[in-house]
VEXDREN-2710 file (C-alpha; in Angstrom, 1 decimal):
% VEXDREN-2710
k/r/px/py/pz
1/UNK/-22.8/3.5/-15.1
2/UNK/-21.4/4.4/-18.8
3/UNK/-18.1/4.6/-19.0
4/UNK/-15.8/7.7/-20.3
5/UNK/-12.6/9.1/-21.7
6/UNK/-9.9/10.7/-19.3
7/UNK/-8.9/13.7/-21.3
8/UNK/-5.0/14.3/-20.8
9/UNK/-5.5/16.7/-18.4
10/UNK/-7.7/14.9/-16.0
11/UNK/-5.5/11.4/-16.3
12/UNK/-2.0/13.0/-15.5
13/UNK/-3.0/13.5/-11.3
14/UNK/-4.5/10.2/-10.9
15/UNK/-1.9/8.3/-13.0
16/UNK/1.1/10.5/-10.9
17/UNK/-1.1/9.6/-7.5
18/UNK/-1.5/5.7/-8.3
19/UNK/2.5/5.8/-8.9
20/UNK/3.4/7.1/-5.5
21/UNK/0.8/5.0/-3.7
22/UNK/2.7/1.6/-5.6
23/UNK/5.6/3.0/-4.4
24/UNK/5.1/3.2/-0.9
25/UNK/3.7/0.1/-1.4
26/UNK/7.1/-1.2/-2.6
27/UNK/9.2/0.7/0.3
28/UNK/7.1/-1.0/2.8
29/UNK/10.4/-3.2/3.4
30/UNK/12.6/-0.7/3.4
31/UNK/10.8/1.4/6.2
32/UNK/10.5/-1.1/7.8
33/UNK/13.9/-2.2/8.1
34/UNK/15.0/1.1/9.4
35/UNK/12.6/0.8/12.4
36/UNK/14.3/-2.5/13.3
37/UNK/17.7/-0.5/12.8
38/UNK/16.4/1.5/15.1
39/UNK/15.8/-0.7/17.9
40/UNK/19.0/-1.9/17.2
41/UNK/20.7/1.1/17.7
42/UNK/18.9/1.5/21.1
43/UNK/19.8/-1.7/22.3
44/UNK/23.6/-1.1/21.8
45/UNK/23.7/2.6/23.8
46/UNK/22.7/0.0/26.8
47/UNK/25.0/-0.5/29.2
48/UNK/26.5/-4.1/29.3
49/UNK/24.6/-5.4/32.1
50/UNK/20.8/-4.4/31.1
51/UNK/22.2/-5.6/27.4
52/UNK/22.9/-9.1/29.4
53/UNK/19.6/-9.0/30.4
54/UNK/17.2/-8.2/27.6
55/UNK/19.7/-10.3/25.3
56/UNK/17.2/-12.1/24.1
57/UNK/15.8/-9.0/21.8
58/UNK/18.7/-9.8/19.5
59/UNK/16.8/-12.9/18.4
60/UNK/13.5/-10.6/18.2
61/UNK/14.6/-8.2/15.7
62/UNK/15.9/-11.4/13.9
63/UNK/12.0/-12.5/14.0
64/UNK/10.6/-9.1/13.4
65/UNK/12.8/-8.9/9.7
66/UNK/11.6/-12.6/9.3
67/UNK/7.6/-11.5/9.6
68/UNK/8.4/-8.0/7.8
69/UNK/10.0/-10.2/4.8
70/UNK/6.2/-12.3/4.9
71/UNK/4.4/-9.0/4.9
72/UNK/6.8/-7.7/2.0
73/UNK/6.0/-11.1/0.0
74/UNK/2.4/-10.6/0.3
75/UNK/2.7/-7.5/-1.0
76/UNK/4.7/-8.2/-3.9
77/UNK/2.4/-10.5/-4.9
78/UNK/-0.6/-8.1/-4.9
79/UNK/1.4/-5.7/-6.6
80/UNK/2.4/-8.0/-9.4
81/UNK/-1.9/-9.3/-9.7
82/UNK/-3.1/-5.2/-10.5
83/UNK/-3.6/-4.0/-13.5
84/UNK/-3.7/-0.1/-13.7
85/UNK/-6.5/1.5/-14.9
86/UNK/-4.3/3.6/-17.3
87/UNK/-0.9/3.8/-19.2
88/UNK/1.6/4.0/-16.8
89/UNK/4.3/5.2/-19.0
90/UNK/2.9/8.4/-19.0
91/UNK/3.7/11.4/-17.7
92/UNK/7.2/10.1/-16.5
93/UNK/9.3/13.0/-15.8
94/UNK/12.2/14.5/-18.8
95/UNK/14.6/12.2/-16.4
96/UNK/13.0/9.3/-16.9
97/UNK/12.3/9.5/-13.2
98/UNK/8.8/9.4/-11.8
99/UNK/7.7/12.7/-9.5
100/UNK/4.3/11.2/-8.1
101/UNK/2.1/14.3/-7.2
102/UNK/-0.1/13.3/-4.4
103/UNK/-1.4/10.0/-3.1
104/UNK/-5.1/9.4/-2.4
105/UNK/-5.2/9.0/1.4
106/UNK/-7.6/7.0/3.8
107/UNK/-7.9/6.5/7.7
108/UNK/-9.6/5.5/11.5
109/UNK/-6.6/4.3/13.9
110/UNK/-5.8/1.7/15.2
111/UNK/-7.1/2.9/11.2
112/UNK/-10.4/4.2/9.5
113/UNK/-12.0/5.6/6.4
114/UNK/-11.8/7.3/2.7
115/UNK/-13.3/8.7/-0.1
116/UNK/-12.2/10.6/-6.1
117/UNK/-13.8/9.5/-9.0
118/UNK/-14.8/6.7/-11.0
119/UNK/-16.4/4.1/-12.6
120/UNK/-17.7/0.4/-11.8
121/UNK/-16.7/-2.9/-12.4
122/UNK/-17.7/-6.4/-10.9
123/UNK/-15.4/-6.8/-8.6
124/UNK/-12.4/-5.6/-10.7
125/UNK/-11.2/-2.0/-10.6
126/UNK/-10.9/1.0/-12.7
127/UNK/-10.6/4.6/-13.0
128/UNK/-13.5/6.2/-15.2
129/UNK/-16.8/7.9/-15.4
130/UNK/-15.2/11.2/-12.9
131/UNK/-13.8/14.5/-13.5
132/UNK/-11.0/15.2/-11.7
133/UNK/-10.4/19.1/-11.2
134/UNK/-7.8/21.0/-9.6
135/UNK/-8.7/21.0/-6.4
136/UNK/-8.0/16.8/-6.2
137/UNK/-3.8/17.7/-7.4
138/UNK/-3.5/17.1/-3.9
139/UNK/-5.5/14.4/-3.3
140/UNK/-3.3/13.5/0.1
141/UNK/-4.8/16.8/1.8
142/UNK/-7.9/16.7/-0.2
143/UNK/-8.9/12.8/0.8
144/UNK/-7.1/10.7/4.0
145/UNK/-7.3/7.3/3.5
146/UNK/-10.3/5.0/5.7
147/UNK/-7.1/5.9/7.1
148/UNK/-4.6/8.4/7.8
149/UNK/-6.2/11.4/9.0
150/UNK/-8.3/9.4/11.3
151/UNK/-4.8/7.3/12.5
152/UNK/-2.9/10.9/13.2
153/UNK/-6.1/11.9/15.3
154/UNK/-5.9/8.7/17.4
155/UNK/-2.2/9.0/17.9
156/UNK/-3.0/12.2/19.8
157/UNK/-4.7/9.8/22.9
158/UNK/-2.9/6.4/21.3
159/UNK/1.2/7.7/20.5
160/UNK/2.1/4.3/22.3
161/UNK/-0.2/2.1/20.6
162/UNK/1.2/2.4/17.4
163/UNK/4.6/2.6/16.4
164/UNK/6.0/4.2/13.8
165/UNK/2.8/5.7/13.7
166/UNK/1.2/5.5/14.1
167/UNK/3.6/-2.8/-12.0
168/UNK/3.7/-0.7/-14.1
169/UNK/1.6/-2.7/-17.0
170/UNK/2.6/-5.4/-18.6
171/UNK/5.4/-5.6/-16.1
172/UNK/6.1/-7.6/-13.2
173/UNK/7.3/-5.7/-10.2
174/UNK/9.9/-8.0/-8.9
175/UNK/10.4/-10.5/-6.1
176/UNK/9.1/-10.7/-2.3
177/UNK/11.9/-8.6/-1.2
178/UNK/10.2/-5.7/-2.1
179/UNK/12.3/-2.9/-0.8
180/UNK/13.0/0.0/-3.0
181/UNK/16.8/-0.8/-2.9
182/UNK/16.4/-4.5/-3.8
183/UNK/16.9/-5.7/-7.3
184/UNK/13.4/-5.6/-8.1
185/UNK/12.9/-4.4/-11.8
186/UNK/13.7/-1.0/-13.4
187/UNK/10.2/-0.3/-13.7
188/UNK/9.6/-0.7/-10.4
189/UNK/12.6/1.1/-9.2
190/UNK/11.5/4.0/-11.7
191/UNK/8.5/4.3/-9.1
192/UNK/10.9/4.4/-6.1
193/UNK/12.3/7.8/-6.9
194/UNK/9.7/9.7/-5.2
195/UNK/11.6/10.9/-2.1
196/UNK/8.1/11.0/-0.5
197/UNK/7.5/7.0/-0.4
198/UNK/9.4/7.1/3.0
199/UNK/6.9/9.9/4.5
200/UNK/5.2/9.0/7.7
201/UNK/2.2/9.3/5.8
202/UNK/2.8/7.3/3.3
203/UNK/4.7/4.5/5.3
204/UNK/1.5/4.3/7.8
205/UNK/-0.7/4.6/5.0
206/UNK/0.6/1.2/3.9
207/UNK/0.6/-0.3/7.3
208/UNK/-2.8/0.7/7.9
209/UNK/-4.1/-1.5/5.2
210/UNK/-2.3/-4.4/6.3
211/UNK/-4.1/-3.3/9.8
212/UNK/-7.5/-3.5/8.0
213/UNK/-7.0/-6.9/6.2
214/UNK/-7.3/-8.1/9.8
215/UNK/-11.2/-6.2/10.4
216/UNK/-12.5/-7.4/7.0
217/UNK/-10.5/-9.9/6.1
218/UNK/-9.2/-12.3/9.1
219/UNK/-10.9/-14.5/11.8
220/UNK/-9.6/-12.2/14.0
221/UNK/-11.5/-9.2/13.2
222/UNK/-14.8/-11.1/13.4
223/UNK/-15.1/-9.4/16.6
224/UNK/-15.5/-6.3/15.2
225/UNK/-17.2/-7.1/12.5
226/UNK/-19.9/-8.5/14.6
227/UNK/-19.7/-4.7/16.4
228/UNK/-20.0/-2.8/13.1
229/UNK/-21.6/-5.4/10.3
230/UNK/-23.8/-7.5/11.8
231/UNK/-26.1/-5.0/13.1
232/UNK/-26.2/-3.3/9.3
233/UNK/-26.8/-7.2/8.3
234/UNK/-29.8/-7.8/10.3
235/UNK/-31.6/-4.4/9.4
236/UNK/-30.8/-5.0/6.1
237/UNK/-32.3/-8.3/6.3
238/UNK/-35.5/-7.2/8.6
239/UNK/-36.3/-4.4/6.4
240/UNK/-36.0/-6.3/2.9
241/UNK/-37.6/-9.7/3.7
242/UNK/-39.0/-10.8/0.7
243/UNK/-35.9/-10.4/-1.7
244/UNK/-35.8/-11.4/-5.3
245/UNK/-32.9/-13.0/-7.0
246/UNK/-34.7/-12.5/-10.6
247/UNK/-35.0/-8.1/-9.1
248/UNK/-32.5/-7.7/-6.1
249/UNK/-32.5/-4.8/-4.3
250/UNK/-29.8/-2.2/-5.1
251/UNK/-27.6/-1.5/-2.1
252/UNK/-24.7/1.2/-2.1
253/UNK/-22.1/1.4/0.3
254/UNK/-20.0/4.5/-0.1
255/UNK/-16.5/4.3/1.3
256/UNK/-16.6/0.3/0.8
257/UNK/-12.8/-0.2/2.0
258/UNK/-11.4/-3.2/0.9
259/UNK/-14.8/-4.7/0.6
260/UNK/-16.0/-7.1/3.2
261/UNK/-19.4/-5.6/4.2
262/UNK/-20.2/-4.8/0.3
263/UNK/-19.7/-8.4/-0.4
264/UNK/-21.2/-9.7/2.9
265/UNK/-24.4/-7.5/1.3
266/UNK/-24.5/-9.2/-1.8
267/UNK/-24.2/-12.3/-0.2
268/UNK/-27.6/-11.4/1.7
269/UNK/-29.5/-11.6/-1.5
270/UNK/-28.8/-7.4/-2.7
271/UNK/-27.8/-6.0/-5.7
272/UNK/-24.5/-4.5/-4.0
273/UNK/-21.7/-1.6/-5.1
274/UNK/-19.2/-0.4/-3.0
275/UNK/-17.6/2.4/-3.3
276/UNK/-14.0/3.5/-2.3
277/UNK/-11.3/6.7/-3.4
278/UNK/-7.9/5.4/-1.8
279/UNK/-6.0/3.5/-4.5
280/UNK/-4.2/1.4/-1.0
281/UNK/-7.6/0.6/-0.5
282/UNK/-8.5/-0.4/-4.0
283/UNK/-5.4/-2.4/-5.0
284/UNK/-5.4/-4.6/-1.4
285/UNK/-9.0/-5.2/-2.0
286/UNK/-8.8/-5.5/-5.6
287/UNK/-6.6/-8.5/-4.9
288/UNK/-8.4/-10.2/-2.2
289/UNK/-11.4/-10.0/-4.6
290/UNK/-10.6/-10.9/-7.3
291/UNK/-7.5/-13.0/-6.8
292/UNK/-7.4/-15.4/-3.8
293/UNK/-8.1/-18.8/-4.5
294/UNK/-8.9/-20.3/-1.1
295/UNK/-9.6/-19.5/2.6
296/UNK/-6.6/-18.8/4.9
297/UNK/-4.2/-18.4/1.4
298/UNK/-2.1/-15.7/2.6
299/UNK/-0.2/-15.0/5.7
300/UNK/0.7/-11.3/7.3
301/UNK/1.9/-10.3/10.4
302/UNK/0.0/-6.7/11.2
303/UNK/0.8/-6.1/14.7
304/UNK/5.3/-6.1/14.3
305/UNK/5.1/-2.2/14.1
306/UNK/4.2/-1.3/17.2
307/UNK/6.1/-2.2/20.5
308/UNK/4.3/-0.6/22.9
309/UNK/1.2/-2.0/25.3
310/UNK/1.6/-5.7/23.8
311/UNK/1.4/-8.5/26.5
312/UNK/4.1/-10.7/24.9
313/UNK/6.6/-10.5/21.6
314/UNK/4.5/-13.7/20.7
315/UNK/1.5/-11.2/20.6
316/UNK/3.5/-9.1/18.8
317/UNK/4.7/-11.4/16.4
318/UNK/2.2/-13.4/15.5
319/UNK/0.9/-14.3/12.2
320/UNK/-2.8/-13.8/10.6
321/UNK/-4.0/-16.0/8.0
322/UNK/-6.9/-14.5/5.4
323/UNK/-9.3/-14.8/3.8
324/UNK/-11.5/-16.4/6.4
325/UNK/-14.0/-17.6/3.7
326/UNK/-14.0/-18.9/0.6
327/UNK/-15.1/-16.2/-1.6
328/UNK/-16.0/-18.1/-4.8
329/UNK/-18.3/-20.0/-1.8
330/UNK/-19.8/-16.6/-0.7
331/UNK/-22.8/-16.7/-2.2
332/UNK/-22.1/-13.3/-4.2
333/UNK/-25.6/-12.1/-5.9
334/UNK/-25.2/-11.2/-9.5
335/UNK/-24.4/-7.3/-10.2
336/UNK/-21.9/-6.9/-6.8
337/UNK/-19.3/-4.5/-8.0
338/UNK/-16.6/-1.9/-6.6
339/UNK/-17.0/1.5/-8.5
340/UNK/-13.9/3.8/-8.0
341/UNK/-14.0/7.5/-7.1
342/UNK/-15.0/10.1/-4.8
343/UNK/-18.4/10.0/-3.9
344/UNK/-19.5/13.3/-4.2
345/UNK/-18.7/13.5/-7.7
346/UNK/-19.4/9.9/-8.6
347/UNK/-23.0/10.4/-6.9
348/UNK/-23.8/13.6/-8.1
349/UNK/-24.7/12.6/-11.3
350/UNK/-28.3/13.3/-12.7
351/UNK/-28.3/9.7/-14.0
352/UNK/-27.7/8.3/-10.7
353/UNK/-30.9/9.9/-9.0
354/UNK/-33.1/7.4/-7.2
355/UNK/-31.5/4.7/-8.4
356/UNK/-31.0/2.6/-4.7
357/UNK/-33.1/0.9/-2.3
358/UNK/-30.7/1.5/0.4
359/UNK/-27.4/3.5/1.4
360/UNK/-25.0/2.2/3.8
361/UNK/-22.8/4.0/5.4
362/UNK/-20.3/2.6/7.5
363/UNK/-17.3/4.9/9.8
364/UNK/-17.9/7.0/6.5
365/UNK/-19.9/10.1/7.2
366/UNK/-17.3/12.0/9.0
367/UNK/-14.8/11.6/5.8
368/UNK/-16.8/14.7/4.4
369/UNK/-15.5/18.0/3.8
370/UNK/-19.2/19.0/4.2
371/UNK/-21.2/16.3/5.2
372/UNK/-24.4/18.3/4.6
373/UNK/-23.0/17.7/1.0
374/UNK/-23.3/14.1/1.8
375/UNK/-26.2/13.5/3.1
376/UNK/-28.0/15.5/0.3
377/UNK/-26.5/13.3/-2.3
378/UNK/-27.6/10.4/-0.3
379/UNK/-31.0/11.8/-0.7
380/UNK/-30.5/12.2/-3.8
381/UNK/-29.5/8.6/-5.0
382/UNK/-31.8/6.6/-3.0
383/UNK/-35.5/6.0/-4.2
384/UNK/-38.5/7.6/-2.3
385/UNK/-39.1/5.4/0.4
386/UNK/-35.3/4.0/0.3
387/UNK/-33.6/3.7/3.5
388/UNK/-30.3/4.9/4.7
389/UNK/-28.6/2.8/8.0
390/UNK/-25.5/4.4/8.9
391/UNK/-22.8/3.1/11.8
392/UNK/-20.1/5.5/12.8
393/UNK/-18.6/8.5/15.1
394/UNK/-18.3/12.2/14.1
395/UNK/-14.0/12.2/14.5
396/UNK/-14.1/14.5/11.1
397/UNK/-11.0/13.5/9.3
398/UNK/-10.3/17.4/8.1
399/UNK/-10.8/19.2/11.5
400/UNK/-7.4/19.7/12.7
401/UNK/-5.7/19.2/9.4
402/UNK/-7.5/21.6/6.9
403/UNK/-5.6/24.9/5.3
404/UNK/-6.7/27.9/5.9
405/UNK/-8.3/28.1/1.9
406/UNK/-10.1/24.4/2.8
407/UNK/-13.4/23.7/4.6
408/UNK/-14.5/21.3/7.1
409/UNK/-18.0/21.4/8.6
410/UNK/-17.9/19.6/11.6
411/UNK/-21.9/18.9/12.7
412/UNK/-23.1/17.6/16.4
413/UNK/-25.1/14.3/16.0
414/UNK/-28.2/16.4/16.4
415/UNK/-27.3/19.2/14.2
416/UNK/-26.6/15.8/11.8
417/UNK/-30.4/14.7/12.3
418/UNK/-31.8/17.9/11.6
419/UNK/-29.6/18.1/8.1
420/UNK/-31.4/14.8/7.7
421/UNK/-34.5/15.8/8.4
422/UNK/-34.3/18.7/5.5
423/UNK/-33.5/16.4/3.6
424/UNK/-36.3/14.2/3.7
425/UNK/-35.3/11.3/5.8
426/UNK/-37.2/10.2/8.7
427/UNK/-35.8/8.0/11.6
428/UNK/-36.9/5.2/12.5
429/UNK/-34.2/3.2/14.2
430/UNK/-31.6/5.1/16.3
431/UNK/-28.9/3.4/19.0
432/UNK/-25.4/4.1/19.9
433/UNK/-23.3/1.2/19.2
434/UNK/-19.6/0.8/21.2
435/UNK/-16.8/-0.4/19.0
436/UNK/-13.3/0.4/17.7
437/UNK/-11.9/0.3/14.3
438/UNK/-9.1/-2.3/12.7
439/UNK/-7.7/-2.4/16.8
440/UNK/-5.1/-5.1/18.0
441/UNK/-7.6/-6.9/20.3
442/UNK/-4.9/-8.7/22.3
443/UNK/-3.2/-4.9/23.2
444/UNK/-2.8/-3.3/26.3
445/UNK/-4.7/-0.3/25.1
446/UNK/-7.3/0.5/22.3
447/UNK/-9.5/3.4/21.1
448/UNK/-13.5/2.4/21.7
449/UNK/-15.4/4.6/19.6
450/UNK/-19.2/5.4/20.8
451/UNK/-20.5/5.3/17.3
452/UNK/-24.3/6.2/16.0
453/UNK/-26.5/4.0/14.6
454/UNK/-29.2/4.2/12.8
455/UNK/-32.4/3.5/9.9
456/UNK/-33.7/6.4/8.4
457/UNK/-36.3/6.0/6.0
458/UNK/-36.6/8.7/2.5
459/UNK/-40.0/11.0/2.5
460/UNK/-39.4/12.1/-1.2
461/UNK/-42.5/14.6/-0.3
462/UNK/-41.5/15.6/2.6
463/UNK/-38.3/16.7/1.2
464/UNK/-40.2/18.3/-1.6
465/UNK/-42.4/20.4/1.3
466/UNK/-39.0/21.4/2.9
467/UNK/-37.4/23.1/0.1
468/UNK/-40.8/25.4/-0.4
469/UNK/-41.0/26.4/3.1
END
């Protein structure tokens, strides 16, 4: 994919939307410390007898600000590995103050999925190759990470479950205290202004994607991954069996997350591009990509914001080591890459027409605004007699959230088929799969999703007959 220019206009939202995602990024301390003031506050309206009893949750707050300080530290770290796509220094308001616009979102509780525009690196990330109109200013309402329109749905049935929910370039953003009132760097404070870093959005936007390092990223999401990967693995596998290292086949995988089952496709011997909008997304995964050295490098501690349905504050409080493999080991097939953007507009590009051998789609159809939208361009990219497996629900991240002046088609699974259909695909393997989606497995309570599966095959000419009927 060639890359292009940002003109000014189309630059200014995605540099003002990467600034207020590294900031609440870099208030992830802060937030956090004023839940555990919180619980602090609680504790002391007790009356001295129950206080006598539960004294030992003095020592657990003391633990909580020990694991949030790790999480912060991680990071800071990441933070201080990205390099921006563009110039940071612009578009800084006459203050010298930043005033972010609006963050690219993503989400499927205990977390979930995403979607703006882009261009495609090997495993590094950048901005290009997209056209960013008016109607992504708002990318927050526009997009939800694989993550926060899905988490505020689940909260509905899960408001126990989850608590609290639910470098600038060529600078260095400061230490692992991380907190937008440390003494990190100017530049980094400059980034801190936004009076919207503290939102409950934002704030569970940023624990979210610590939530998700466990599915793709930890031993302890293997469980899941075994739920939702493995069965895309082995049809992947069963349907290409005679692969070519010399001529792979091409794979996408829109709404790629922070990467896993992308790489875990090039790894099978597939010519593999994932695909993501959220910039939380895209800098966590950008990092574990591109910059961890060894297996079980990094420590977090995912589970400290929530205090309901947990067994023990040892389950609570306990730490998560990732990556669980050695990437540089991984067996990566040459041309695996991350390509930033919205898919729609990405996609829709003449030059991208027939261009893959297979589509997957993973907890990512129901991110659409129209998904008849995305299933034609799905039709569209893949090669006549290309398949498309997908593995998900039908939640619809927009269905309860949209503006009146917004849309959000919300299809049944068969109404979803027969789009299909039109469009030229016919099914050959169809199942429904139980999982759930970046869940504390050791919790008293989770959300199981019932999710479709399925292999659906391109008929170029049956499509062909469809539109002349």
């Amino acid at each position: 994919m060639s890359e292009r220019r940002y003109t000014e206009q189309e630059e200014a939202p995605e540099i003002k939307s990467l600034r207020r995602t590294i900031a609440a990024y870099a208030n992830y301390q802060d937030a956090a410390e004023r839940d555990v003031k919180r619980y602090e506050r609680s504790f002391k309206m007790l009356p001295p007898a129950h206080k006598e009893l539960l004294f030992h949750l003095g020592l657990r707050y003391q633990r909580l600000r020990w694991c949030i300080s790790m999480n912060a530290a991680f990071i800071m770290n990441m933070l201080e590995k990205f390099e921006p796509p563009f110039d940071m220094s612009q578009y800084v308001n006459v203050g010298g103050h930043d005033h972010p616009s609006n963050m690219h979102d993503h989400s499927h509780v205990d977390c979930t999925h995403s979607s703006g525009r882009g261009d495609c690196s090997t495993v590094s990330i950048s901005r290009s190759n997209s056209q960013l109109d008016g109607q992504h200013d708002n990318p927050q309402e526009d997009a939800k990470t694989h993550e926060s329109s899905r988490e505020t749905k689940n909260k509905k049935d899960e408001e126990e479950q989850m608590a609290g929910c639910s470098q600038p370039v060529g600078s260095n953003l400061g230490t692992s205290q991380g907190a937008c009132n440390s003494d990190t760097d100017a530049s980094t404070a400059a980034y801190c202004q936004d009076k919207d870093v503290s939102s409950s959005s934002a704030v569970d936007n940023v624990r979210c994607i610590v939530r998700n390092i466990v599915r793709d990223w930890a031993e302890e999401g293997q469980k899941e991954r075994d739920e939702c990967y493995k069965p895309i693995l082995e049809e992947l596998n069963h349907l290409f069996p005679n692969r070519s290292n010399q001529r792979p086949p091409s794979c996408l995988v829109p709404g790629a997350g922070l990467g896993r089952l992308a790489l875990e496709i090039s790894s099978l011997g597939f010519a593999s591009q994932g695909n993501e909008f959220s910039y939380y997304m895209l800098i966590c995964s950008s990092f574990i990509l591109n910059h961890t050295q060894e297996a079980n490098e990094w420590t977090i501690y995912p589970w400290i914001h929530s205090n309901c349905n947990s067994l023990s504050d040892n389950d609570q409080l306990r730490a998560v080591s990732f990556p669980d493999i050695h990437l540089s080991s991984a067996g990566i097939t040459e041309g695996f890459s991350m390509c930033t953007g919205d898919f729609v507009e990405v996609y829709s590009e003449e030059s991208l027409e027939s261009a893959w051998d297979a589509v997957v789609t993973c907890f990512f159809l129901d991110t659409a605004h129209n998904i008849v939208e995305y299933i034609e361009i799905i039709s569209k990219v893949l090669k006549d007699g290309g398949v498309w497996i997908n593995l998900g629900p039908l939640l619809y991240d927009f269905a309860d959230m949209t503006p009146d002046d917004d849309m959000s088609i919300e299809l049944s699974l068969e109404d979803v088929k027969k789009v299909a259909d039109h469009y030229g695909f016919v099914m050959e393997v169809e199942k429904m799969i139980e999982t759930t989606f970046s869940a504390n497995m050791r919790a008293m309570m989770q959300n199981r999703y019932r999710a479709a599966f399925w292999t659906m095959r391109k008929n170029a000419s049956r499509a062909k007959a469809e539109k002349h009927c």
